[in-house]
N, C-alpha and C positions, 0 to 999 in steps of 0.2 A: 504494500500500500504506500509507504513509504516512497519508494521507486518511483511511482505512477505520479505521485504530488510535485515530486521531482522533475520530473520530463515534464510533468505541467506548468510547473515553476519556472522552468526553461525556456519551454516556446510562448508565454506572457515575454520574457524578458526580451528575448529576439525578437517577437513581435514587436517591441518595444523600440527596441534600435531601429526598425526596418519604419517607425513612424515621422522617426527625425532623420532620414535619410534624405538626399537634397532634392530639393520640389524641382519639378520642370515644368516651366511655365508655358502655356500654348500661347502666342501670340502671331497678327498676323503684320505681315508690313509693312505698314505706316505705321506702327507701334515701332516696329524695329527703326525704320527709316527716323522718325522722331527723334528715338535714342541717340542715334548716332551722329545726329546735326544739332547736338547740344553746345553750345559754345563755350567750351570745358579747355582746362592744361590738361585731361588724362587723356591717355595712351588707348586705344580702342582694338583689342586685338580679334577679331570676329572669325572663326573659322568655321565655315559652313561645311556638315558631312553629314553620314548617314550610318543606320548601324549594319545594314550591307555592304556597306562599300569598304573593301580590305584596305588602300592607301590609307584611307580615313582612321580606321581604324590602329593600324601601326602608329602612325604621327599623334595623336592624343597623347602620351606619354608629355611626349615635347612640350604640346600647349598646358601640361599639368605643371610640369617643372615650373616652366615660364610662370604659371600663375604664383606656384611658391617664390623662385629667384626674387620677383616683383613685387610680393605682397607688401611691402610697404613702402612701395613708389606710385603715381598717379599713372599706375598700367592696368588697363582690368580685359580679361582675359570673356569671352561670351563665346560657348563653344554652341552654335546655332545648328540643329538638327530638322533635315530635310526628309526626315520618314514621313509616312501618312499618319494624317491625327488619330487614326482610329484603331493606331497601333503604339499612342502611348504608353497607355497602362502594360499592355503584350509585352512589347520588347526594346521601347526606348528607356522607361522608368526601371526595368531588372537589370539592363545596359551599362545605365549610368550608378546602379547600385552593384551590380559586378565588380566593376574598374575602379569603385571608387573615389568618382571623380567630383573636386572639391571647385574645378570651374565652375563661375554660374552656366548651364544647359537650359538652353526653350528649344521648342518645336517649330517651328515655321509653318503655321496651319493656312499654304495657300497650296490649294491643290493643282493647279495645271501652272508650271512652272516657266511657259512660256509665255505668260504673261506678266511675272514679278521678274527675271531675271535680270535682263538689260537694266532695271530699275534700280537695281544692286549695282552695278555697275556696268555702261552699256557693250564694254570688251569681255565681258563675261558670257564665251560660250553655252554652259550650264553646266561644262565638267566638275567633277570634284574627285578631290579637297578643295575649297577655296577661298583664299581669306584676306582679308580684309586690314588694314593697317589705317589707325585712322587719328590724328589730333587736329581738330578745329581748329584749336588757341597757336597752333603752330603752321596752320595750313599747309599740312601734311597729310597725303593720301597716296597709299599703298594700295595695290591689288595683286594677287597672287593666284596661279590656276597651272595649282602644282603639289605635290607632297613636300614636306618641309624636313628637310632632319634638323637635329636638335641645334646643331654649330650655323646650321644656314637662319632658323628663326630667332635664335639669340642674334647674330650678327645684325640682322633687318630691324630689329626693335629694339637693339642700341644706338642705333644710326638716328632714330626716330627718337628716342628721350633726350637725345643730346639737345 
């Protein structure tokens, strides 16, 4: 009996962790497009992916560090997910509690991509990985439609805080 109070005790407690794990927020657009055209000193590191796409997936790592290396510099780090919303809860929220990941994460809930992409950036094919580098207050804008190792995205967002 003992035992059983136990395992129950258990899975309340992991329940428990799995409650403060980090939210991902669905938004569409002009939400993000808003965000981004804040006229801020911070560093805007946006990297658009998906949880099938494997480039995507390898390079996360990178934009983790980055968020640690930078946490307390004006860099913030929005790792923007391009799945369908109706695969949130499925497989982008167990995704992002798999790995980990301590970047803030949204959904990008516009479903035919040919209509928002160019509006991200109008040389933006629709390939990914693809990310975005961005300070207002410095009128600086980066675009990027490529995998990143860790030396090449360190190098690109020191060049940009300087």
């Amino acid at each position: 009996m003992n035992y059983l109070k136990m395992l129950a005790l258990g899975g309340c407690l992991l329940g428990a962790g799995a409650a403060h794990a980090q939210q991902v927020a669905v938004i569409k657009l002009p939400d993000l497009q808003k965000r981004l055209a804040r006229p801020s000193d911070t560093t805007y590191v946006v990297n658009f992916w998906a949880t099938w796409c494997a480039p995507c997936i390898k390079e996360l790592p990178s934009f983790e560090q980055l968020n640690t290396t930078y946490a307390k510099q004006k860099v913030k780090v929005l790792l923007v997910s391009i799945d369908n919303a109706a695969l949130l809860d499925k497989k982008v929220k167990p995704f992002v509690a798999k790995r980990g990941l301590k970047s803030e994460v949204v959904l990008l809930n516009e479903p035919d991509p040919n209509s928002w992409i160019t509006k991200v950036d109008r040389k933006w094919s629709g390939a990914i990985p693809f990310t975005l580098m961005v300070n207002n207050q410095k009128k600086k804008y980066l675009a990027f439609e490529k995998e990143f190792t860790q030396a090449e995205l360190t190098t690109q967002v020191q060049a940009l805080v300087r």
